[in-house]
C-alpha positions in Angstrom: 0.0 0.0 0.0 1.5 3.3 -1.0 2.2 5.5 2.0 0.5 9.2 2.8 2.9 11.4 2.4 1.5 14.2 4.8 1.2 11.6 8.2 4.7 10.6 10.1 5.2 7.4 10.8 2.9 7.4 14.0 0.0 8.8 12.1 0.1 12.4 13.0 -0.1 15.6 10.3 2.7 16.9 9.0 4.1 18.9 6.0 6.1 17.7 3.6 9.6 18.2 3.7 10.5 19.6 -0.3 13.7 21.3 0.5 15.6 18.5 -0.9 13.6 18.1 -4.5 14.8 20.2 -7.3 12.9 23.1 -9.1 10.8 21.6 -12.1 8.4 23.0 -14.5 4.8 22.0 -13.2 1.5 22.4 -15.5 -2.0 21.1 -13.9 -5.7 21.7 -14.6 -9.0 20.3 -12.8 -12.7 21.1 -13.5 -16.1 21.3 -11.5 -19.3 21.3 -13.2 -22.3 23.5 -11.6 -25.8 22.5 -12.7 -28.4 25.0 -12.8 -32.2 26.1 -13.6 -32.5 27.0 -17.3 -33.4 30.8 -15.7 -30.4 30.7 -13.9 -28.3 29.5 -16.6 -29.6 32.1 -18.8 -28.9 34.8 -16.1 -25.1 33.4 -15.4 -24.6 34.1 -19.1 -25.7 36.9 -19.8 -24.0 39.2 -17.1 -27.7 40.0 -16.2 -29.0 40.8 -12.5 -25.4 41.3 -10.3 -22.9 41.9 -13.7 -21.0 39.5 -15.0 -21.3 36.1 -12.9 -18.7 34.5 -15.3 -16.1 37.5 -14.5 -16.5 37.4 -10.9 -15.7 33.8 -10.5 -12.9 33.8 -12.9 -11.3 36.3 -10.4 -12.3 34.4 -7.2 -10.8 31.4 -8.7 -7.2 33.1 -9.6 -7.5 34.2 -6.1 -8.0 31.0 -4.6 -5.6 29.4 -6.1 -3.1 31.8 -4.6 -4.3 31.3 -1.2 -4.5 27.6 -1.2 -1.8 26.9 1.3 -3.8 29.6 3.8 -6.8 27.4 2.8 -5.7 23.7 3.5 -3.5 23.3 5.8 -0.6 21.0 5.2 -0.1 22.7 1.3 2.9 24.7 0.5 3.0 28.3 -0.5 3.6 28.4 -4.4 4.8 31.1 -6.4 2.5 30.4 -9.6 3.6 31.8 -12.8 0.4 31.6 -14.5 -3.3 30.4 -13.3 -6.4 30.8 -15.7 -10.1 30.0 -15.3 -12.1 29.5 -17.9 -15.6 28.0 -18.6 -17.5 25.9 -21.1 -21.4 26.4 -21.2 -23.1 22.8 -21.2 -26.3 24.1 -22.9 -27.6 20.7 -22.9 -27.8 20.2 -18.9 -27.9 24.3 -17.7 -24.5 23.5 -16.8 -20.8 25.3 -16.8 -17.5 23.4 -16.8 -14.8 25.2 -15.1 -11.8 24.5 -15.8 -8.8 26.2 -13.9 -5.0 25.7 -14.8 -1.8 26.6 -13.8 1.7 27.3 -13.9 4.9 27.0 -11.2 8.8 25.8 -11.2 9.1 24.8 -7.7 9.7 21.7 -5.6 6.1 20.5 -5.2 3.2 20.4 -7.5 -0.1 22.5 -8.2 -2.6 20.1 -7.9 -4.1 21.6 -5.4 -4.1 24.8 -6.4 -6.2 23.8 -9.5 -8.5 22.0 -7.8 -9.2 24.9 -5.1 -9.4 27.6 -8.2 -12.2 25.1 -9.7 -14.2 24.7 -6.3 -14.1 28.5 -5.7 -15.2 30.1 -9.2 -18.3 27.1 -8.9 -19.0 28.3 -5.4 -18.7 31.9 -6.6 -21.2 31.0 -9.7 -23.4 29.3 -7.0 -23.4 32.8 -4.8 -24.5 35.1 -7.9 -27.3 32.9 -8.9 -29.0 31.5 -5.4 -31.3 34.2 -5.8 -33.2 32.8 -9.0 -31.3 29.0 -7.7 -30.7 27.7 -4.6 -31.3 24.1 -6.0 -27.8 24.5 -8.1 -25.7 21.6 -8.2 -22.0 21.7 -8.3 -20.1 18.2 -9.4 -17.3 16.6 -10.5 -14.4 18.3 -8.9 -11.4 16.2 -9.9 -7.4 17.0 -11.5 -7.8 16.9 -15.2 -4.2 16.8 -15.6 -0.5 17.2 -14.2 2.6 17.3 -15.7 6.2 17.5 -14.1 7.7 16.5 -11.0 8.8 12.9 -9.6 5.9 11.1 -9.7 5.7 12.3 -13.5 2.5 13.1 -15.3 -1.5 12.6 -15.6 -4.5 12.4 -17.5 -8.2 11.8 -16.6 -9.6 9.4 -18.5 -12.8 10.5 -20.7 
């Protein structure tokens, strides 16, 4: 069974000691998929109501993904070089994929600061649009893809 890296060897929290791992280039991306009423759907993409919903989150996802180590606890501050958020209307299900990415050359990866940038811009999407949708749905957080580092890269499948 592979070990997890952030509990000692008696089971308590810890951080991760990178000081010895070199700098690499790092790339990663995740998603999250909010579901919502056709109304609110409508509303999120058309800037209507409280501006530009789509705007707002991108921001609030950039930002999160700076903040993640003051978020979780046991990540490292990272110095990204680049972090995007950008979105995908799913007309067919009232739906927006979210898909954040980013960029670092560090000692530890950005996973995590993907998949935070996701969860915030759908929670920020959620906040603009609870007035017309409380019943919105947000799903399918998950890494889309990493690349760099030693335990070397990853694709989702589908």
């Amino acid at each position: 069974m592979t070990k997890l890296t952030h509990l000692d060897e008696t089971g308590a929290a810890r951080m991760v000691d990178v000081s010895q791992k070199p700098d690499t280039a790092r790339e990663a991306s995740a998603e999250a998929i909010i579901v919502l009423s056709e109304e609110a759907f409508a509303a999120a993409l058309s800037g209507a109501k409280k501006g530009d919903v789509l705007a707002a989150a991108r921001i609030a996802g950039i930002m999160a993904a700076k903040k993640t180590s003051e978020l979780i606890p046991l990540c490292h501050p990272i110095a990204l070089s680049k972090a995007t958020v950008d979105f995908e209307p799913l007309a067919d299900r009232h739906g927006i994929r979210i898909v954040a990415s980013a960029k670092t050359t560090g000692p530890t990866g950005i996973e995590m600061e993907v998949l935070t940038a996701a969860s915030i811009a759908a929670l920020t999407i959620y906040d603009m649009v609870k007035a017309v949708d409380r019943a919105a749905v947000i799903e399918g957080v998950r890494l889309v893809a990493k690349s760099g580092g030693k335990s070397g890269d990853y694709k989702a499948e589908r």
